[in-house]
C-alpha positions as CSV (number, residue, x, y, z in Angstrom):
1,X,-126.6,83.5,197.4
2,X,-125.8,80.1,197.3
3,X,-128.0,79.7,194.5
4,X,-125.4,82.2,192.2
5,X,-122.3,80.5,193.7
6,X,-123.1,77.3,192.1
7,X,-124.2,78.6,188.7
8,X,-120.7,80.6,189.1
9,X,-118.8,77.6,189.5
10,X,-120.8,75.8,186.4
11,X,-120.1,78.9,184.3
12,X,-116.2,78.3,185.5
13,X,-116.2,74.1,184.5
14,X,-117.4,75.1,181.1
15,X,-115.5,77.8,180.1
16,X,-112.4,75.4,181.3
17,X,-113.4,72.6,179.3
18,X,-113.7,74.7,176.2
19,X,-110.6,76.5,176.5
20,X,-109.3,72.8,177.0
21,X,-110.5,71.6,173.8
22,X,-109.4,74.7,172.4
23,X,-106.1,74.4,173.5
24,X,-105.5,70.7,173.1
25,X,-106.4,71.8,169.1
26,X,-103.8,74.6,169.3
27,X,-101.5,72.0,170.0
28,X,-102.0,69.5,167.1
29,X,-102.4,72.9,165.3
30,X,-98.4,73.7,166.2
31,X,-97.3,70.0,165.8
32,X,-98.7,69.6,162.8
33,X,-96.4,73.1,161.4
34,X,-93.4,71.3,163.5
35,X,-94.1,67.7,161.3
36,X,-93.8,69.8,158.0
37,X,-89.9,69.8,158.9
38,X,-89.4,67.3,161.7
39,X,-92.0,64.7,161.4
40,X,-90.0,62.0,164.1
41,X,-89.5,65.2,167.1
42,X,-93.3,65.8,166.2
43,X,-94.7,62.4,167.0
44,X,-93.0,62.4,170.2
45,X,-94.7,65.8,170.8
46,X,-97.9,64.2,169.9
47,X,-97.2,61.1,171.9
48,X,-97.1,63.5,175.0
49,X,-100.9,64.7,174.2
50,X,-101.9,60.8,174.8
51,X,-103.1,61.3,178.0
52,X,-105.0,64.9,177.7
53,X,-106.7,63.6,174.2
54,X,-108.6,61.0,175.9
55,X,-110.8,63.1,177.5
56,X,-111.4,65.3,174.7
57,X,-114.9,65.4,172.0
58,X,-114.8,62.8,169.2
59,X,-114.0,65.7,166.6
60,X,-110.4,66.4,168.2
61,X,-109.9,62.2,169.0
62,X,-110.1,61.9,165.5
63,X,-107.9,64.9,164.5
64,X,-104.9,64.0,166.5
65,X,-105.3,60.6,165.1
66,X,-105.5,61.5,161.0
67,X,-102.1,63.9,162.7
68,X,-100.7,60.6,163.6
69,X,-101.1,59.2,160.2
70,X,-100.0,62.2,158.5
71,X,-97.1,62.3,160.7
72,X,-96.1,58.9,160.0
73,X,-96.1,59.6,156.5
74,X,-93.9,62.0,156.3
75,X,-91.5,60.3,158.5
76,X,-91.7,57.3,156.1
77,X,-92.8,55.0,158.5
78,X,-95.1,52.2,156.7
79,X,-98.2,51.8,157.9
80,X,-98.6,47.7,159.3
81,X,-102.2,47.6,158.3
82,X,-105.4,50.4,157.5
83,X,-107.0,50.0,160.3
84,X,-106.8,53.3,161.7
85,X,-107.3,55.6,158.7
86,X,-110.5,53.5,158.1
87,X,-111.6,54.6,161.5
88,X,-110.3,58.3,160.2
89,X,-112.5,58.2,156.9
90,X,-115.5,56.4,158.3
91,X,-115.6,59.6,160.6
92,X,-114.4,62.5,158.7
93,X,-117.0,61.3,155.6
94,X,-120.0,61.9,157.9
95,X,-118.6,65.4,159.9
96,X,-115.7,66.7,158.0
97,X,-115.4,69.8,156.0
98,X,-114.2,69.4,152.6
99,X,-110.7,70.3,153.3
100,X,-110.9,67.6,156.2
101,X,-112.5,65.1,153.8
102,X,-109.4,65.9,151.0
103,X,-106.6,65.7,154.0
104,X,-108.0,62.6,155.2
105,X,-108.8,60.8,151.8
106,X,-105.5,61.4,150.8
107,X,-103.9,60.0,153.8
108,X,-105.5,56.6,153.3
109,X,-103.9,57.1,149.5
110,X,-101.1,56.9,151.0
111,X,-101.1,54.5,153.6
112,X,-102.6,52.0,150.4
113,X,-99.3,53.1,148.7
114,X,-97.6,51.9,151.5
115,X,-99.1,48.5,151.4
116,X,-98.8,48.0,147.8
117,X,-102.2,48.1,147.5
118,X,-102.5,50.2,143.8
119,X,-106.4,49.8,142.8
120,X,-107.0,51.0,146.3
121,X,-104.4,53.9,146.5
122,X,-105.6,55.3,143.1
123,X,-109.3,55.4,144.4
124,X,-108.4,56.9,147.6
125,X,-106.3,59.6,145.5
126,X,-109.1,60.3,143.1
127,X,-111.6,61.0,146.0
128,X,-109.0,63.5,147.5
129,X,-109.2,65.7,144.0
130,X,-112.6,64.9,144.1
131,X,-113.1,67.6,147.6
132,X,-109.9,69.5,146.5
133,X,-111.0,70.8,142.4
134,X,-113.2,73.3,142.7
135,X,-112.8,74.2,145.8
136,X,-111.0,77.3,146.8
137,X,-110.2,76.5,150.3
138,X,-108.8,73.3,149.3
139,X,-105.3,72.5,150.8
140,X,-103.1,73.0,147.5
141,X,-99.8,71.7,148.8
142,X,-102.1,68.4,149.4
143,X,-103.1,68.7,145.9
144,X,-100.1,68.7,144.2
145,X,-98.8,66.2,146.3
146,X,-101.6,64.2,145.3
147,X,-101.1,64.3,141.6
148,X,-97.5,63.3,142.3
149,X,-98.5,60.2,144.1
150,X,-100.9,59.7,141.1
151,X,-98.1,59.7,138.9
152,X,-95.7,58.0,140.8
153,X,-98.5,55.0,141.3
154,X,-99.0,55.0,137.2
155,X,-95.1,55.3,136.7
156,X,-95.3,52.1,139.0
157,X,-97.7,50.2,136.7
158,X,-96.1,51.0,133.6
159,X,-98.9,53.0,132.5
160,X,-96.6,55.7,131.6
161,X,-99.2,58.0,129.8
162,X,-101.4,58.4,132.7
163,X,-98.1,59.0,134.8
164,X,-97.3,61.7,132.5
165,X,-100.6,63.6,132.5
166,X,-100.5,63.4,136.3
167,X,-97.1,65.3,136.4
168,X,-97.9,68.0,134.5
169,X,-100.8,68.5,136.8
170,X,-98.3,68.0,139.7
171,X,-96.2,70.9,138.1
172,X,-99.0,73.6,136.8
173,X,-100.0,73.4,140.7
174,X,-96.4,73.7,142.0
175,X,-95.9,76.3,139.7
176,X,-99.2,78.5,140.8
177,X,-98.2,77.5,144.4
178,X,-94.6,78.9,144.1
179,X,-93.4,76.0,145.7
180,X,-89.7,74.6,145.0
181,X,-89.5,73.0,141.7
182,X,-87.0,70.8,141.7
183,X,-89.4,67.5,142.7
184,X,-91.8,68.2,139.9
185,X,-89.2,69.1,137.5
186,X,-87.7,65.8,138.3
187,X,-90.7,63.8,138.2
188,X,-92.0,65.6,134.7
189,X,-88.4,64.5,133.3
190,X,-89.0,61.0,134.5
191,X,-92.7,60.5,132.8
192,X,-91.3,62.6,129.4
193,X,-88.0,59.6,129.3
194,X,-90.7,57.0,130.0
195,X,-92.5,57.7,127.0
196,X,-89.6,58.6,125.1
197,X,-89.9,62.3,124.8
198,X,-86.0,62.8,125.5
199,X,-85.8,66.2,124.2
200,X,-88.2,67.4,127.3
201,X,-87.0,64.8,129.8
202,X,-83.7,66.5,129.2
203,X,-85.0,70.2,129.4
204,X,-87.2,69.2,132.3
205,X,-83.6,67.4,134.4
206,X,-81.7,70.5,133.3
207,X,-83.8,72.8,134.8
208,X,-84.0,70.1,138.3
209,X,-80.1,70.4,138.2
210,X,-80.0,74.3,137.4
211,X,-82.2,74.6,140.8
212,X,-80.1,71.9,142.6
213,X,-76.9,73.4,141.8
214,X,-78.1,77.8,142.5
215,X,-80.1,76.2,146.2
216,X,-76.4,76.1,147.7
217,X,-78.0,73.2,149.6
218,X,-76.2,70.2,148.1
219,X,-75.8,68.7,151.6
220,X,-79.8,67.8,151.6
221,X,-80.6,67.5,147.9
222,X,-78.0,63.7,147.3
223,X,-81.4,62.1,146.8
224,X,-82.1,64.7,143.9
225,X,-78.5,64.3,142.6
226,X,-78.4,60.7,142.6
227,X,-82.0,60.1,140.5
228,X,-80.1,62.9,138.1
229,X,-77.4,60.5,137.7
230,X,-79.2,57.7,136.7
231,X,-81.3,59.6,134.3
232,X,-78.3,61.2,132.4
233,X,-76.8,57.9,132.3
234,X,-79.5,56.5,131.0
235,X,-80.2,59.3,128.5
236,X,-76.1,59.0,128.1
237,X,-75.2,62.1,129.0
238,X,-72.1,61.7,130.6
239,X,-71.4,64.9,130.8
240,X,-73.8,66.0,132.8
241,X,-73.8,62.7,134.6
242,X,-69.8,63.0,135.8
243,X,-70.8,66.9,137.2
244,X,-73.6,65.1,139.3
245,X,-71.5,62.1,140.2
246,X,-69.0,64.6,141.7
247,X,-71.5,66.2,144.0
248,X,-72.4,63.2,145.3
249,X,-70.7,62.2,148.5
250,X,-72.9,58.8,149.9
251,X,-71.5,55.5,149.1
252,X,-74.0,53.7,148.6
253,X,-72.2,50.1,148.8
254,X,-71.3,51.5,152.5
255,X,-74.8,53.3,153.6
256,X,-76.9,50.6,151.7
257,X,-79.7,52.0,149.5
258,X,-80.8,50.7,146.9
259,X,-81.9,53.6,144.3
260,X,-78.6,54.3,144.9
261,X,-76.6,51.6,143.7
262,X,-78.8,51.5,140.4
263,X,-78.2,55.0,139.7
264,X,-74.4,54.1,140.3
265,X,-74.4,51.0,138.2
266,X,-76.6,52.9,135.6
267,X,-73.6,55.1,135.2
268,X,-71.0,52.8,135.5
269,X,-72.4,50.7,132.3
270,X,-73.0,53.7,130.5
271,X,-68.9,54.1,131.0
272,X,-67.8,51.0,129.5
273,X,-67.1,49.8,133.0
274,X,-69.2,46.2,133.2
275,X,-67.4,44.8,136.2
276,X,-68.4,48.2,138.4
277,X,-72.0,47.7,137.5
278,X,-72.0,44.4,138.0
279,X,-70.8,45.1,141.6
280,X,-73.4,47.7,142.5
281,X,-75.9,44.9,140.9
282,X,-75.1,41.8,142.9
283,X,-75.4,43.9,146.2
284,X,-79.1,45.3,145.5
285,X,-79.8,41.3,144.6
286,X,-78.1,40.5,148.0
287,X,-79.7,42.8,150.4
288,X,-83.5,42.1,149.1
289,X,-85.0,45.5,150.1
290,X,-86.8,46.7,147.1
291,X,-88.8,44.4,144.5
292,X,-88.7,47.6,141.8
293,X,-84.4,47.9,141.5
294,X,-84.0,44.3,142.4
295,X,-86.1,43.6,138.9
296,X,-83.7,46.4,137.6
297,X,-80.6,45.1,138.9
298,X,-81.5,41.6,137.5
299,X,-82.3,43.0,134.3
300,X,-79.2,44.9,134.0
301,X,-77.2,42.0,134.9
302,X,-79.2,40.2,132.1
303,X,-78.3,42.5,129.6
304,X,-74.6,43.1,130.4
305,X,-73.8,39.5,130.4
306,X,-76.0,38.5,127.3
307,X,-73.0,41.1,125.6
308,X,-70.4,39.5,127.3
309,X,-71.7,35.8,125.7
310,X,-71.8,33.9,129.0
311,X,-74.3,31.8,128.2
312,X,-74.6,30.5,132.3
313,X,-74.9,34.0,133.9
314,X,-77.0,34.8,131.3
315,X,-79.5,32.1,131.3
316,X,-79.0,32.7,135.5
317,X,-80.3,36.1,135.9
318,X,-82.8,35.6,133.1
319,X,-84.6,33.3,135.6
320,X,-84.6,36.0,138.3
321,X,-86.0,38.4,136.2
322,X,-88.4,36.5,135.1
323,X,-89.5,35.5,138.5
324,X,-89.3,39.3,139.7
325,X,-91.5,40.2,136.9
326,X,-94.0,37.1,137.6
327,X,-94.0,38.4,141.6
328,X,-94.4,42.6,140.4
329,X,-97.6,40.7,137.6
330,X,-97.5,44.1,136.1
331,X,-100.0,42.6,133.9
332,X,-102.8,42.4,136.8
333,X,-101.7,45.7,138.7
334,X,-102.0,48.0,134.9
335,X,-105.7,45.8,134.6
336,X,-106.5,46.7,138.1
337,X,-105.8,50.4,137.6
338,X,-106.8,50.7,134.5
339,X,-110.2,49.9,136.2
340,X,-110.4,52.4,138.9
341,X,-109.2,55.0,136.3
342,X,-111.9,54.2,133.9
343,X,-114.3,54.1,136.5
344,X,-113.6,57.2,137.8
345,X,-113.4,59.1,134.8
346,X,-116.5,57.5,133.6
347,X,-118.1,58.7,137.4
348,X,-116.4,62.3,136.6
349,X,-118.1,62.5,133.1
350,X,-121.4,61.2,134.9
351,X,-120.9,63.9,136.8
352,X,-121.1,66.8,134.5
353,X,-124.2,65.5,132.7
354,X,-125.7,65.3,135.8
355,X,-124.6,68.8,136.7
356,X,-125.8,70.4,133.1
357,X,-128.8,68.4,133.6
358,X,-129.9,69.5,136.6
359,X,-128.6,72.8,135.8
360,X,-131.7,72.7,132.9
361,X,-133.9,71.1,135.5
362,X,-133.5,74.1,137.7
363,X,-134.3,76.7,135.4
364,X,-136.9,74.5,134.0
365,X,-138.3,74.8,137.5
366,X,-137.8,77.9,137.7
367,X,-139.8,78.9,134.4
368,X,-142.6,76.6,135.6
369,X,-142.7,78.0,139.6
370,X,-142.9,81.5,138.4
371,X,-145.7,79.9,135.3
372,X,-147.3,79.1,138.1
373,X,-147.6,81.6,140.6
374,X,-148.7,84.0,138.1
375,X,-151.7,82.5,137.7
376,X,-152.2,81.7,141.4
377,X,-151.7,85.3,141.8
378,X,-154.0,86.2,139.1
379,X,-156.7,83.8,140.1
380,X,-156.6,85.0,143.9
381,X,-156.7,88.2,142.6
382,X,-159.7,87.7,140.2
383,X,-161.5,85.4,143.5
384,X,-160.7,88.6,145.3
385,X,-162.8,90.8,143.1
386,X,-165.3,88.3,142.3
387,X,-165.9,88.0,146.0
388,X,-166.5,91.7,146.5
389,X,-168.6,91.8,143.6
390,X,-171.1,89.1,144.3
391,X,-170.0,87.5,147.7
392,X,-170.3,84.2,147.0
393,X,-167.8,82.6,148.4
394,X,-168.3,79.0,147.4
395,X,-167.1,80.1,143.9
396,X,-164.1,81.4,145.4
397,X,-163.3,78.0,147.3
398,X,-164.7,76.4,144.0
399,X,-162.0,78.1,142.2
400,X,-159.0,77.4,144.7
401,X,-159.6,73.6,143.6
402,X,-159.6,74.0,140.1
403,X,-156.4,75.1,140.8
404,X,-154.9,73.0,142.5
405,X,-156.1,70.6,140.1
406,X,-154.2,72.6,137.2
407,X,-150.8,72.1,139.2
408,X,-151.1,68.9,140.0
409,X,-152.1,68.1,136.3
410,X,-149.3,70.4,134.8
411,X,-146.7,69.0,137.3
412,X,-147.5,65.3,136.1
413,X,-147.4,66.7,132.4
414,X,-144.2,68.4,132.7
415,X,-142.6,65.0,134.2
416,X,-144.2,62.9,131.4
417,X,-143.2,65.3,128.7
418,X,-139.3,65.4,130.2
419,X,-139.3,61.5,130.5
420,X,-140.6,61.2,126.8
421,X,-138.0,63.5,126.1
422,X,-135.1,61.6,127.6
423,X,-136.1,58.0,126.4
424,X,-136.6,59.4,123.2
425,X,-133.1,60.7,122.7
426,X,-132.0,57.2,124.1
427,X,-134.4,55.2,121.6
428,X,-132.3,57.7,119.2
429,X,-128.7,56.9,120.1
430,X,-129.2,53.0,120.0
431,X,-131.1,53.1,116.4
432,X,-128.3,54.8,114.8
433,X,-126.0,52.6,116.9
434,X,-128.1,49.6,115.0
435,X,-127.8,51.5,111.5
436,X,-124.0,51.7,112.2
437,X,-123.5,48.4,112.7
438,X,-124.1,47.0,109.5
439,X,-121.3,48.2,108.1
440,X,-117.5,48.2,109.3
441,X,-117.4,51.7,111.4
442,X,-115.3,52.7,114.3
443,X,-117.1,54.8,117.3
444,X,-115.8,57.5,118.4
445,X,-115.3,57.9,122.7
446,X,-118.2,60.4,122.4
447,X,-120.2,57.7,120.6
448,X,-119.9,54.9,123.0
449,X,-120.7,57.4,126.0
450,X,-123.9,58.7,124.7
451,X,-124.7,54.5,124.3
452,X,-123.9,54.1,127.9
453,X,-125.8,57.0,128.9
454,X,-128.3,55.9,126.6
455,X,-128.8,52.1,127.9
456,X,-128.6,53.5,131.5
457,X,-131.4,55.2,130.7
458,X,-133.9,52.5,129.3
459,X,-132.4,50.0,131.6
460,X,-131.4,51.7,135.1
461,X,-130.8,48.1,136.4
462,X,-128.5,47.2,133.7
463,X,-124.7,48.8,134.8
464,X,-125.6,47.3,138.7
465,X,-126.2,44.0,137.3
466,X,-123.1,44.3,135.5
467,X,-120.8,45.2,138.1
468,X,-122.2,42.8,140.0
469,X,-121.9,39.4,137.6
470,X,-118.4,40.7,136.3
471,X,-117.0,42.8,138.6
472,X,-114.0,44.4,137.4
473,X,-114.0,44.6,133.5
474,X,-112.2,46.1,130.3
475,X,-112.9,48.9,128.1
476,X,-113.6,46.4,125.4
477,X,-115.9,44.0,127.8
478,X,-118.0,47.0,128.5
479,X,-118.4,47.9,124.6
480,X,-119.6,44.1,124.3
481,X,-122.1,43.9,126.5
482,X,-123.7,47.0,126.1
483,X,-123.5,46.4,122.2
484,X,-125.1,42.9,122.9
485,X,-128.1,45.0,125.5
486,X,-129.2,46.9,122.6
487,X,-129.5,43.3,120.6
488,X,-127.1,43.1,118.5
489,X,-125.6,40.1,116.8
490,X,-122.0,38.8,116.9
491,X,-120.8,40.1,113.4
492,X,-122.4,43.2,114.0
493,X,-120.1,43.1,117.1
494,X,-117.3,43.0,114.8
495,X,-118.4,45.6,113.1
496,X,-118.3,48.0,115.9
497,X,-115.4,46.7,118.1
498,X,-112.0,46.5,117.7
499,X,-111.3,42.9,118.1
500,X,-111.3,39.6,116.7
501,X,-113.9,37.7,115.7
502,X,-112.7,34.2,117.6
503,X,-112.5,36.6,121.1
504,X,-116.2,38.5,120.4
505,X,-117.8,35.1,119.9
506,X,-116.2,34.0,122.8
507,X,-117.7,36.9,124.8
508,X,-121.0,36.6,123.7
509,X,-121.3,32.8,124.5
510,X,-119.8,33.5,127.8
511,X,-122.1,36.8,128.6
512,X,-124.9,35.1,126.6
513,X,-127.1,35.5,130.2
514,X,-127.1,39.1,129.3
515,X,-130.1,38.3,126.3
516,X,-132.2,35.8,128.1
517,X,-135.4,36.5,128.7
518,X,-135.5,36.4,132.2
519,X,-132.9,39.0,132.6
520,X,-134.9,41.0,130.2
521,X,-137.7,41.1,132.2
């Protein structure tokens, strides 16, 4: 009797502690729902699950801490350091799903964001799409959100056309979503005025405002209002300008902000009205809270006193702008990106050859497996009979090795013949890269991808030795070096590459390491 009590009572524990973890994952569950509209009353609901969570597996630790970081994010608290979402990614990478893997690789996007940390925000965001295309489970609000911080990190850089193919991404997604459009028509206007396609940046605000205006939720949607304002100002619109100027209600020299006071002083030199603007300017200056419209305020301030012809003022806020831009080095944050975007397109093209080749591999297989047992079956079949004909069994083991002998042999053909296959295509690409060469001819993106591919194939060692000597490189480095693998010289460098001849000479003195015969070996 006693015997049943206790297993009773072990039955009980466990069926507690599961209905524990169980609950404790409702809970997070709920919060998270709650954060979507109240992110600061649903980190004090999660701060009261401190105590329970400790005692819970590792799988729901680390979900209710990726729901603080989430959390945190939408409340626009910024992250001190990455610590955490390390911990987060280090975890979900070895036992997530793939929607867990997307969630939490786009979190630590954005806490990089947060840091100012570009190269590293980018590469974080590109490994979120990387679990989220393709898959039909994927979360797709996270996905569009994603594409928005793309474009919002390229806008950030300058690189303006990058910024632009991320929006429209950002929109087609909020569009099969059904989501509220006015953020994506808003941030589609803002990449079509950045690379001066003003006739869709103004369709693209129209239809933001037409949304804005039918929502009858003015109250919440300043924010919206005020970036309209600084865009019709900019794209001198006053009309439309004045109509959203009227629905704003914020003063921004009162409740400080400044995105605010540039869309103000945006609007206010667009009038004719110089000593406004300069106002709204100064204060952004003063207060010292955001790098990106202090550098616009200075530049505005710049420009209106460079028409005024005070020579001081002018020569004064030239300096600050200067040193703003020096502080931003635009320069080094477009290189930087521009690096993890070429790196992860050239991984996504990678990618697919490696899907269609082992997509030919498998029905290669295939063809060879069912090769194969055919004859296995017809052999056994013909040992069979030959063993009820003459019982002799030694020919039928005899036989059984002879074939095994035939598969091993026509497995080592089949590899030889597909690796004489591929470095023959290779040997291919780089001769007619050589017979290009002597003559002045541009390569086509194709072109220079089968050459990598090609290179990569004869010499596997060749991109890792790369990387690791140069680290992060240009387009144009890249051309170079492979161009100088394959052995050619300096003019027919020239030939191939679009850039001068002091700067390829240069190049190949300074990667000269790449043709010595050491490294060859």
């Amino acid at each position: 009797m006693s015997h049943y009590f206790n297993r009773y009572i072990l039955f009980a524990m466990l069926l507690l502690a599961s209905c524990s973890k169980d609950n404790s994952l409702e809970k997070m569950e709920q919060i998270k729902m709650i954060g979507n509209k109240d992110p600061n009353k649903a980190l004090g609901m999660l701060d009261s699950l401190d105590t329970e969570i400790k005692g819970e597996s590792d799988y729901a630790i680390h979900k209710y801490e990726l729901l603080r970081v989430r959390l945190n994010d939408k409340a626009d608290n910024i992250p001190s350091s990455d610590s955490l979402i390390k911990k987060q990614i280090e975890y979900f990478d070895k036992n997530g799903s793939a929607v867990e893997k997307q969630e939490a690789y786009y979190y630590a996007g954005s806490v990089y964001r947060d840091l100012q940390d570009t190269p590293r925000a980018l590469e974080h965001f590109f490994k979120s799409l990387d679990y989220a295309l393709g898959n039909k489970e994927c979360d797709s609000i996270l996905l569009e959100n994603t594409y928005s911080n793309l474009s919002y990190l390229y806008f950030q850089v300058q690189d303006y056309n990058n910024a632009l193919e991320a929006a429209q991404k950002e929109f087609k997604v909020n569009k099969d979503n059904n989501n509220d459009k006015i953020i994506a028509f808003m941030h589609l206007g803002a990449t079509y005025l950045a690379v001066d396609s003003s006739r869709q940046a103004k369709a693209a605000f129209d239809s933001a405002y037409s949304h804005a205006i039918h929502s009858n939720d003015i109250t919440n949607l300043q924010d919206v209002l005020i970036h309209l304002l600084n865009k019709y100002s900019e794209m001198k619109d006053m009309e439309r300008a004045k109509r959203c100027k009227a629905l704003i209600y914020i003063n921004p020299l009162k409740d400080f902000s400044s995105i605010s006071c540039m869309a103000f002083a945006q609007y206010y030199e667009s009038i004719g009205k110089q000593d406004s603007a300069v106002i709204y300017c100064k204060r952004v200056l003063e207060e010292k809270s955001y790098i990106n419209s202090m550098y616009d305020a200075a530049k505005m301030l710049f420009r209106i006193y460079s028409r005024a012809g005070e020579t001081y003022l002018t020569n004064y806020y030239a300096g600050i702008y200067m040193q703003l831009s020096d502080s931003m080095d635009f320069g080094k944050r477009q290189e930087l990106a521009a690096t993890v975007n070429n790196e992860y397109k050239y991984h996504l093209d990678q990618r697919k050859e490696q899907e269609l080749k082992d997509e030919k591999e498998k029905y290669k297989n295939r063809f060879t497996i069912v090769s194969l047992s055919a004859l296995l079956l017809a052999c056994i079949g013909y040992a069979f009979y030959y063993r009820r004909k003459n019982k002799h069994l030694q020919q039928v083991l005899e036989l059984s090795s002879q074939l095994t002998e035939k598969i091993d042999q026509n497995k080592r053909i089949i590899t030889m013949l597909h690796q004489s296959e591929l470095e023959g295509k290779a040997e291919d690409v780089i001769k007619a890269i050589k017979q290009s060469s002597k003559g002045k001819m541009e390569i086509t993106s194709v072109e220079w991808k089968q050459l990598y591919q090609a290179v990569d194939e004869l010499y596997p060692s060749f991109k890792d030795r790369l990387l690791k000597e140069l680290g992060t490189f240009t387009e144009h480095q890249m051309q170079v070096c492979y161009l100088m693998r394959i052995g050619l010289s300096t003019s027919q460098i020239y030939n191939m590459v679009d850039l001068s001849r002091t700067t390829i000479w240069r190049w190949v003195k300074k990667y000269k390491w790449l043709t010595n015969s050491d490294y060859n070996a």
